[in-house]
N, CA, C and O atoms as a Maestro MAE file, in Angstrom:
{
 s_m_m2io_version
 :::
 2.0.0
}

f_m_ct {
 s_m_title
 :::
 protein
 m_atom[236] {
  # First column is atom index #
  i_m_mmod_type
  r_m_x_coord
  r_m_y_coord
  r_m_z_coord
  i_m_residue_number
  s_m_chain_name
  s_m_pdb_residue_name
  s_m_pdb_atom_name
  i_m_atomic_number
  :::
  1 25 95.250 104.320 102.956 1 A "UNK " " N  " 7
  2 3 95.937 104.761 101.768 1 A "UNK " " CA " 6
  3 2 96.654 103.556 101.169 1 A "UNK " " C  " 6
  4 15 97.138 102.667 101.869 1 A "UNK " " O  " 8
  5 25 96.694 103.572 99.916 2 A "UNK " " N  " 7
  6 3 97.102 102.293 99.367 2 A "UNK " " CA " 6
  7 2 98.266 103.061 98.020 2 A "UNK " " C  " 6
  8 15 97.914 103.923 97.214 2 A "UNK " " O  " 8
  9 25 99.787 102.376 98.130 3 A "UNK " " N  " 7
  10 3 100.066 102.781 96.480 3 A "UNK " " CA " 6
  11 2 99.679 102.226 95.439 3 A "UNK " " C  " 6
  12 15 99.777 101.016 95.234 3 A "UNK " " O  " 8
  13 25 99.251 102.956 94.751 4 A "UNK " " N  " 7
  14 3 98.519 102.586 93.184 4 A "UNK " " CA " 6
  15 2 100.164 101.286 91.881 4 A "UNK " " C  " 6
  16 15 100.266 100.189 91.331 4 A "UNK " " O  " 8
  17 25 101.244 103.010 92.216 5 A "UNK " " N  " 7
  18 3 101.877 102.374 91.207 5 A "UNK " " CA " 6
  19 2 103.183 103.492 91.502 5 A "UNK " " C  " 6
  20 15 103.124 104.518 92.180 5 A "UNK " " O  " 8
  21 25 104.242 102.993 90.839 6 A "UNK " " N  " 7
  22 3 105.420 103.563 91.109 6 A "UNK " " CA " 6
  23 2 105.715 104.230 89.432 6 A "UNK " " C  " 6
  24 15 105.582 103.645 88.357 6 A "UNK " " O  " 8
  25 25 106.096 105.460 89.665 7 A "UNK " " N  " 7
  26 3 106.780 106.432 87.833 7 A "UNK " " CA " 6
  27 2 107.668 106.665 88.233 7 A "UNK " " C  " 6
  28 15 107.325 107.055 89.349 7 A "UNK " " O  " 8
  29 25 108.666 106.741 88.194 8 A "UNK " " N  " 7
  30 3 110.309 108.024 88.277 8 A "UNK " " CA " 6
  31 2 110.138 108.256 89.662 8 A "UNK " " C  " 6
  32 15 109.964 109.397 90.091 8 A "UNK " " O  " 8
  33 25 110.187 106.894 90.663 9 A "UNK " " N  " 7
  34 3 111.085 107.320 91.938 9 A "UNK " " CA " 6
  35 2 109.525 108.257 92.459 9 A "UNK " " C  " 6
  36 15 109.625 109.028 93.413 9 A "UNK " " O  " 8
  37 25 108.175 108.091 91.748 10 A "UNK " " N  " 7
  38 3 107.053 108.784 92.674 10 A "UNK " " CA " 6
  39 2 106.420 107.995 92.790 10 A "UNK " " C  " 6
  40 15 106.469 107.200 91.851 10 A "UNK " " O  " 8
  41 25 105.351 107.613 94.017 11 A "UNK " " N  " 7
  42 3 104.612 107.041 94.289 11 A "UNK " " CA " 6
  43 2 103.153 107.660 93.994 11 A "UNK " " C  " 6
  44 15 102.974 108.809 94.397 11 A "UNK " " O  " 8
  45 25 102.001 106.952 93.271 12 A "UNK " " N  " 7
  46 3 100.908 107.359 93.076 12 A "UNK " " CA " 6
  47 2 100.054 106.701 94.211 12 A "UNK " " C  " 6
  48 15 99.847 105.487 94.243 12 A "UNK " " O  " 8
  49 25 99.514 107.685 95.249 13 A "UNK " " N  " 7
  50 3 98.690 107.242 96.080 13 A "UNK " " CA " 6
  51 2 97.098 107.298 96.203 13 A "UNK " " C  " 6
  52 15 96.756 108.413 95.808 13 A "UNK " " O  " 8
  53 25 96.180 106.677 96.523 14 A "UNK " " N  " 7
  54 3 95.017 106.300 96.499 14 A "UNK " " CA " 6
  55 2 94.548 106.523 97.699 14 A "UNK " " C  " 6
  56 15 95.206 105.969 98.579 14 A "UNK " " O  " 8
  57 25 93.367 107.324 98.167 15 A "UNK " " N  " 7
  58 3 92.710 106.794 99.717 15 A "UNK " " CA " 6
  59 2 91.243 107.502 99.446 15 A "UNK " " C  " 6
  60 15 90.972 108.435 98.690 15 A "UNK " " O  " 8
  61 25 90.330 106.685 100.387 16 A "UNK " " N  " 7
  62 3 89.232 107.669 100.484 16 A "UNK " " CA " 6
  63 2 88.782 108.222 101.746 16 A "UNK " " C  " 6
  64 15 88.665 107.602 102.803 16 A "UNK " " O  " 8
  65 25 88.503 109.638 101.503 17 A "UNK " " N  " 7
  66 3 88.685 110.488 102.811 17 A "UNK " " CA " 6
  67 2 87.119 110.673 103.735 17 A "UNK " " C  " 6
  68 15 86.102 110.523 103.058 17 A "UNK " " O  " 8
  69 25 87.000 110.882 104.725 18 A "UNK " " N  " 7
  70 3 85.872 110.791 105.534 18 A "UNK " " CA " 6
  71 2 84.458 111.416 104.781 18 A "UNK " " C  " 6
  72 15 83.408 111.231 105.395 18 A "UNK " " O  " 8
  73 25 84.404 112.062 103.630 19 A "UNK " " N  " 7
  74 3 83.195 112.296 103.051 19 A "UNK " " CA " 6
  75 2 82.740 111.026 102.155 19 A "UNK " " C  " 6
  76 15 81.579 110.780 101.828 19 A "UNK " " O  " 8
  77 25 84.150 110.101 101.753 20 A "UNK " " N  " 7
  78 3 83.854 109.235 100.647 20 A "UNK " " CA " 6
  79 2 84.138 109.427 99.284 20 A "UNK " " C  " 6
  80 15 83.645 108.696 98.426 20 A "UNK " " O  " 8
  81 25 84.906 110.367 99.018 21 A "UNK " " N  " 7
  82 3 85.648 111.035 98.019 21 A "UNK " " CA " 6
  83 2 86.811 110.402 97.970 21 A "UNK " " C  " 6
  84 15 87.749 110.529 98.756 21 A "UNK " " O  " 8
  85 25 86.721 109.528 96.780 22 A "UNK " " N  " 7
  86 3 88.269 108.691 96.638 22 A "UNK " " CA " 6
  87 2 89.493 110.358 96.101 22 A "UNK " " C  " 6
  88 15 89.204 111.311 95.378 22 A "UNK " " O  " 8
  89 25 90.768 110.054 96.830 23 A "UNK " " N  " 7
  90 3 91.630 111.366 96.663 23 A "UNK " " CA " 6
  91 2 92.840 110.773 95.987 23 A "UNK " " C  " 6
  92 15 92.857 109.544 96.061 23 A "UNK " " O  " 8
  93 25 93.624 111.190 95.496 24 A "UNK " " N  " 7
  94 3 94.963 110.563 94.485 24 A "UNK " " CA " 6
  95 2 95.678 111.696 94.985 24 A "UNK " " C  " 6
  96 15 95.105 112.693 95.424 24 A "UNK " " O  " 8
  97 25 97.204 111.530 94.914 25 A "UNK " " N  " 7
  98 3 98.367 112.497 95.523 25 A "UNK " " CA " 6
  99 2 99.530 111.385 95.332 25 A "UNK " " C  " 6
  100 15 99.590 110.171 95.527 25 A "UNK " " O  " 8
  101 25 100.335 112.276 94.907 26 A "UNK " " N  " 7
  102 3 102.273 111.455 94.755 26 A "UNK " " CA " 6
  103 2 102.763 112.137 95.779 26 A "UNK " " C  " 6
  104 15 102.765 113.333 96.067 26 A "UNK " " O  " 8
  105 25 103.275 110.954 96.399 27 A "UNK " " N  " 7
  106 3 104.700 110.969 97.202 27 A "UNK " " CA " 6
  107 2 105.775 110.607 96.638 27 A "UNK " " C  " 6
  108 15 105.924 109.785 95.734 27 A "UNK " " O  " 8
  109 25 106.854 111.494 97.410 28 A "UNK " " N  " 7
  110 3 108.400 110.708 97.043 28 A "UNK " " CA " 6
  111 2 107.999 109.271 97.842 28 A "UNK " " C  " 6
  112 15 106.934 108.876 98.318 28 A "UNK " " O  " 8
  113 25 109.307 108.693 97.769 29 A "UNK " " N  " 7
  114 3 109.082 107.204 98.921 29 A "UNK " " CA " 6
  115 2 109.548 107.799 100.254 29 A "UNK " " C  " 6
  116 15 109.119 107.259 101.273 29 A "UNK " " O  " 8
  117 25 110.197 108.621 100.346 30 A "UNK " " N  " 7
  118 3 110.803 109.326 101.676 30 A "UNK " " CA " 6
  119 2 109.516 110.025 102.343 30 A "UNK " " C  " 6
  120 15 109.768 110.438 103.475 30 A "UNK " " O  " 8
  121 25 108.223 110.251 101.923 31 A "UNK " " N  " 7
  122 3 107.145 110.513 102.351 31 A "UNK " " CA " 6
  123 2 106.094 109.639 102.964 31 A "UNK " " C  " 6
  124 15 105.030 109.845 103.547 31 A "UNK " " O  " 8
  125 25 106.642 108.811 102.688 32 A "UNK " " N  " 7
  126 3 105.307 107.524 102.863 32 A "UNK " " CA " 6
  127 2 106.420 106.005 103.708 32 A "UNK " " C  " 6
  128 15 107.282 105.263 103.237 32 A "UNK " " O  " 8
  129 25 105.899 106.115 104.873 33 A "UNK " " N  " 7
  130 3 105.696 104.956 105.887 33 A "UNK " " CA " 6
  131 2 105.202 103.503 104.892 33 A "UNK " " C  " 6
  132 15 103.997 103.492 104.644 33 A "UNK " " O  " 8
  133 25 105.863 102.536 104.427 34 A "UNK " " N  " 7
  134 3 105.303 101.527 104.494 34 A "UNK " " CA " 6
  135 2 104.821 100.362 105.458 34 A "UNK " " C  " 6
  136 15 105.657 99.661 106.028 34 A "UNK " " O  " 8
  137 25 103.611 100.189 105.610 35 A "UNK " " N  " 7
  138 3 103.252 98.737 106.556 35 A "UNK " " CA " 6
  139 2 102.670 97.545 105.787 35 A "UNK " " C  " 6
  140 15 102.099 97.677 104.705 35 A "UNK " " O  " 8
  141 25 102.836 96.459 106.365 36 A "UNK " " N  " 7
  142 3 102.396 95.108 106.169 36 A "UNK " " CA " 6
  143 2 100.376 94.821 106.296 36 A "UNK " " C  " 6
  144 15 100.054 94.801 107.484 36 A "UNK " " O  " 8
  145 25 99.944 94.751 105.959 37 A "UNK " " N  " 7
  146 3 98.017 94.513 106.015 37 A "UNK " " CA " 6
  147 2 98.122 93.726 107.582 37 A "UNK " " C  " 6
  148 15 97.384 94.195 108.449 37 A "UNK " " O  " 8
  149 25 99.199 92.307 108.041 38 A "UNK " " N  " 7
  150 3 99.374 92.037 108.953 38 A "UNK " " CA " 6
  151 2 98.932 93.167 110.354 38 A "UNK " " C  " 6
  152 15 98.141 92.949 111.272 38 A "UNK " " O  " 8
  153 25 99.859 94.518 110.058 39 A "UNK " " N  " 7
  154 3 100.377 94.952 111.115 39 A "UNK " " CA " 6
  155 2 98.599 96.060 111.435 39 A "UNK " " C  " 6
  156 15 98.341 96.833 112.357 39 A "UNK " " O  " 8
  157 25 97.944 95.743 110.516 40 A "UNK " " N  " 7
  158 3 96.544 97.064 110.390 40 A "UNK " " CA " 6
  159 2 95.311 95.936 111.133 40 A "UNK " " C  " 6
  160 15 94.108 96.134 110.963 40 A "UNK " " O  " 8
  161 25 95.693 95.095 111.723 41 A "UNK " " N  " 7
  162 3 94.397 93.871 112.491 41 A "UNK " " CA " 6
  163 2 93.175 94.973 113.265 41 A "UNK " " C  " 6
  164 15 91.956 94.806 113.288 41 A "UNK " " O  " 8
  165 25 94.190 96.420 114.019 42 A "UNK " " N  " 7
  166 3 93.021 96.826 114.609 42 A "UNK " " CA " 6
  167 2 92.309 97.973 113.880 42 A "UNK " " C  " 6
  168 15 91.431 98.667 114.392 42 A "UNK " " O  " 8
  169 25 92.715 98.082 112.801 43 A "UNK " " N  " 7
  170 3 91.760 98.699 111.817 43 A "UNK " " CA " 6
  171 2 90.652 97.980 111.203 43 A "UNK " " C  " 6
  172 15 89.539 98.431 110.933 43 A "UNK " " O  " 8
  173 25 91.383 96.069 110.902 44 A "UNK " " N  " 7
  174 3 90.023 95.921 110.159 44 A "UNK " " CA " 6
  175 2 88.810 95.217 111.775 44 A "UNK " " C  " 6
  176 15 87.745 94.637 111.558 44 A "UNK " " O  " 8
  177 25 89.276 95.444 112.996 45 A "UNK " " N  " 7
  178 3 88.202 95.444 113.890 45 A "UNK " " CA " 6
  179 2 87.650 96.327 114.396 45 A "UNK " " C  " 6
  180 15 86.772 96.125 115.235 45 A "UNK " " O  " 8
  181 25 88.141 97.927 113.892 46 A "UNK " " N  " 7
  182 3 87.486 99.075 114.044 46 A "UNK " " CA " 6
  183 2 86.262 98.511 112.826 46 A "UNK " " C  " 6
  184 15 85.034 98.442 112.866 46 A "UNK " " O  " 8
  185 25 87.042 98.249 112.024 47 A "UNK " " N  " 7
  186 3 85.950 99.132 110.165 47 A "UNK " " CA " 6
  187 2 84.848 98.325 110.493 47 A "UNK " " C  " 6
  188 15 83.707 98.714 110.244 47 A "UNK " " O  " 8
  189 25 85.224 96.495 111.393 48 A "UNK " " N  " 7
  190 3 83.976 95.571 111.526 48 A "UNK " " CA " 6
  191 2 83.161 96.077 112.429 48 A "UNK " " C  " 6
  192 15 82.099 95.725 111.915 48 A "UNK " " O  " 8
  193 25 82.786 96.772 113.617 49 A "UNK " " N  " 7
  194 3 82.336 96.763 114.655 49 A "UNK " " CA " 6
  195 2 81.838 98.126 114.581 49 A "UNK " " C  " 6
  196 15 80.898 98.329 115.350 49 A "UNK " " O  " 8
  197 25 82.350 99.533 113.580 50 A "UNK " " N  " 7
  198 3 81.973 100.672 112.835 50 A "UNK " " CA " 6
  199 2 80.616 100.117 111.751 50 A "UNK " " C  " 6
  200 15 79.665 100.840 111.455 50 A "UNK " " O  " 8
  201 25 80.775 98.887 111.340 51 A "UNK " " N  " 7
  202 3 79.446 98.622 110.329 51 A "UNK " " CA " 6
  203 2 77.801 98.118 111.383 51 A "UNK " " C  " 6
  204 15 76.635 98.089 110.990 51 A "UNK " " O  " 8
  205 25 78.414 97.765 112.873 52 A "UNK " " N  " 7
  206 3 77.351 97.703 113.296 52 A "UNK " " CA " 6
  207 2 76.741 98.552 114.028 52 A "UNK " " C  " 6
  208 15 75.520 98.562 114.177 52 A "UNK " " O  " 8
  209 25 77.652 99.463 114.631 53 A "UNK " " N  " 7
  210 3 77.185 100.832 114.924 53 A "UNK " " CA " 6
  211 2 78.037 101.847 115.199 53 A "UNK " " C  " 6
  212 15 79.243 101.636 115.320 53 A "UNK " " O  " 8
  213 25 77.461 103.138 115.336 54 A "UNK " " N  " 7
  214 3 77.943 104.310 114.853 54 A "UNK " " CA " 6
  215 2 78.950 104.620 115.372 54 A "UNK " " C  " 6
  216 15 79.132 104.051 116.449 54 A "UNK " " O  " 8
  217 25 79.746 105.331 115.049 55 A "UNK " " N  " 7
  218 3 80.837 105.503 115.601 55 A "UNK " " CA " 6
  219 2 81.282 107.240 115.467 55 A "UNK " " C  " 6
  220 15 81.538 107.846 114.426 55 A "UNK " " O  " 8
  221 25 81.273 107.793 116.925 56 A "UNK " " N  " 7
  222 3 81.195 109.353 116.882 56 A "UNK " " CA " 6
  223 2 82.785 109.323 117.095 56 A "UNK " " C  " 6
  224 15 82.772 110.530 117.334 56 A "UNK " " O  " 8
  225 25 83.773 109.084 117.183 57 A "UNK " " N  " 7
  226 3 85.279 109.694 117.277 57 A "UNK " " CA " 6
  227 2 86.152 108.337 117.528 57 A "UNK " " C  " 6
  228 15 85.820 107.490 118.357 57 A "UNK " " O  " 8
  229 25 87.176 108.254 116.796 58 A "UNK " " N  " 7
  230 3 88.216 107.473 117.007 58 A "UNK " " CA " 6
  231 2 89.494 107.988 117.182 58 A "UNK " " C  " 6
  232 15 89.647 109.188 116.953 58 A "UNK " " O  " 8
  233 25 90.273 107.441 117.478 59 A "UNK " " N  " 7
  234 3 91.786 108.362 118.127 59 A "UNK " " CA " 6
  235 2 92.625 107.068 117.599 59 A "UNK " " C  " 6
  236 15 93.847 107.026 117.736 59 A "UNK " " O  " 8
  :::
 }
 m_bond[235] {
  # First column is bond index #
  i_m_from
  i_m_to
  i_m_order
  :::
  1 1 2 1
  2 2 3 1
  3 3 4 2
  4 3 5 1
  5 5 6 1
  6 6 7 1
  7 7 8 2
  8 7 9 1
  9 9 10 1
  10 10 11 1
  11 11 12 2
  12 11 13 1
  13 13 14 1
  14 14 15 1
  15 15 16 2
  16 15 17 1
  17 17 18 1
  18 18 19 1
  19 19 20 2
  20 19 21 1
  21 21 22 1
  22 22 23 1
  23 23 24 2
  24 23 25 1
  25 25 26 1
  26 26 27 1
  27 27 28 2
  28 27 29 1
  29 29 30 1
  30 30 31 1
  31 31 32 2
  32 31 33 1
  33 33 34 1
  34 34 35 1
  35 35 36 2
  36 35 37 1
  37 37 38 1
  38 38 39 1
  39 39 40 2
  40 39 41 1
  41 41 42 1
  42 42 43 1
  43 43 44 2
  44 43 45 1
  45 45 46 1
  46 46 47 1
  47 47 48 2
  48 47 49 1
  49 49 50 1
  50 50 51 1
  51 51 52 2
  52 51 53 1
  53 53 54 1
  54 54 55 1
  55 55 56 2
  56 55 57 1
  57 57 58 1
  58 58 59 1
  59 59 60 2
  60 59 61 1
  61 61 62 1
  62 62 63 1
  63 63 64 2
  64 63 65 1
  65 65 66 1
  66 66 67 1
  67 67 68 2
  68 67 69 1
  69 69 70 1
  70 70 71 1
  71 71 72 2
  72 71 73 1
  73 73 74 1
  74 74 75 1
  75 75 76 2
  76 75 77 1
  77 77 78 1
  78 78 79 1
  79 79 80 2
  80 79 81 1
  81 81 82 1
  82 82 83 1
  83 83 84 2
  84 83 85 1
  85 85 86 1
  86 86 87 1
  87 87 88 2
  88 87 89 1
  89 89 90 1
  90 90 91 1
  91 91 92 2
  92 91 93 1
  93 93 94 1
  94 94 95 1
  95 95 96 2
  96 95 97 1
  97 97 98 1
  98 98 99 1
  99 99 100 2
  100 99 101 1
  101 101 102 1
  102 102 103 1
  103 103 104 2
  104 103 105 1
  105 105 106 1
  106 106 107 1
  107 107 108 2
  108 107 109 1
  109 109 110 1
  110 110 111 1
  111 111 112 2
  112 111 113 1
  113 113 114 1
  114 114 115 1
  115 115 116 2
  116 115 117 1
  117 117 118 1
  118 118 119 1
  119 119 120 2
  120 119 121 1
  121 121 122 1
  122 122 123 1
  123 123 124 2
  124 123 125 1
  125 125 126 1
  126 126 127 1
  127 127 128 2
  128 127 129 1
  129 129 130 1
  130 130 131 1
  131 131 132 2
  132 131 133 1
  133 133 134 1
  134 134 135 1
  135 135 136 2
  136 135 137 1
  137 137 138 1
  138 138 139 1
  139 139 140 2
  140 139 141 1
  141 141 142 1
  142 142 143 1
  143 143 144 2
  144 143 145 1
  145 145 146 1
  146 146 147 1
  147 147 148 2
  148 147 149 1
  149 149 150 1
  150 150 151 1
  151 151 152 2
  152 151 153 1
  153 153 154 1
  154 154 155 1
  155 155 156 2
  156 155 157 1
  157 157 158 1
  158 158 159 1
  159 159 160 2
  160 159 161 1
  161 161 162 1
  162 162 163 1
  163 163 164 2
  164 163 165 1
  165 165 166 1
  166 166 167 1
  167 167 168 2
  168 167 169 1
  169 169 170 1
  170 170 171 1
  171 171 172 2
  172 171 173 1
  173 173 174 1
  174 174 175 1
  175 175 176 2
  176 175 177 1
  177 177 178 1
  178 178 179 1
  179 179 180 2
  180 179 181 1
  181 181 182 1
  182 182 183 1
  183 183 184 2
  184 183 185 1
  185 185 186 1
  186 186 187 1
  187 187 188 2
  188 187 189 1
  189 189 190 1
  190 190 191 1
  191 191 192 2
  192 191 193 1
  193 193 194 1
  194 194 195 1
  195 195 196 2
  196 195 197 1
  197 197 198 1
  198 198 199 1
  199 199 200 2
  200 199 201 1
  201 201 202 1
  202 202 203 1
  203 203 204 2
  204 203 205 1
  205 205 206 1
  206 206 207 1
  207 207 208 2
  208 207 209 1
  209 209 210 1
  210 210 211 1
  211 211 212 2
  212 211 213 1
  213 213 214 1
  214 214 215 1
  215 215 216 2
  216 215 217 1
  217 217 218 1
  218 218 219 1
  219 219 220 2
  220 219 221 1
  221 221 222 1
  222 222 223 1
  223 223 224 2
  224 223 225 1
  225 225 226 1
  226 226 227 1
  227 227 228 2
  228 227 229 1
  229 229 230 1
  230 230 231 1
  231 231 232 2
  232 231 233 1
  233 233 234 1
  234 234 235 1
  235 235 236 2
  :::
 }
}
């Protein structure tokens, strides 16, 4: 999930969900956890190692 853009204290959020359907939804900021791209390393070595093969369940 990524924020798009900030209106009146709402956050416009962005993600695309396991069919591939990009989804949009506002949060307050009291809803939404911010992290650093730093702190997501073992996501982008899931998403790399998911492109070479399949991947039936992650936790």
């Amino acid at each position: 999930m990524a924020v798009k853009f900030e209106v009146n204290e709402l956050l416009l959020c962005a993600w695309i969900d396991a069919a591939g359907r990009t989804r949009r939804q506002t949060y307050s900021p009291d809803q939404v956890d911010l992290v650093h791209s730093d702190s997501l390393i073992w996501l982008k070595v899931f998403l790399r190692l998911s492109s070479r093969w399949p991947v039936v369940a992650a936790c």
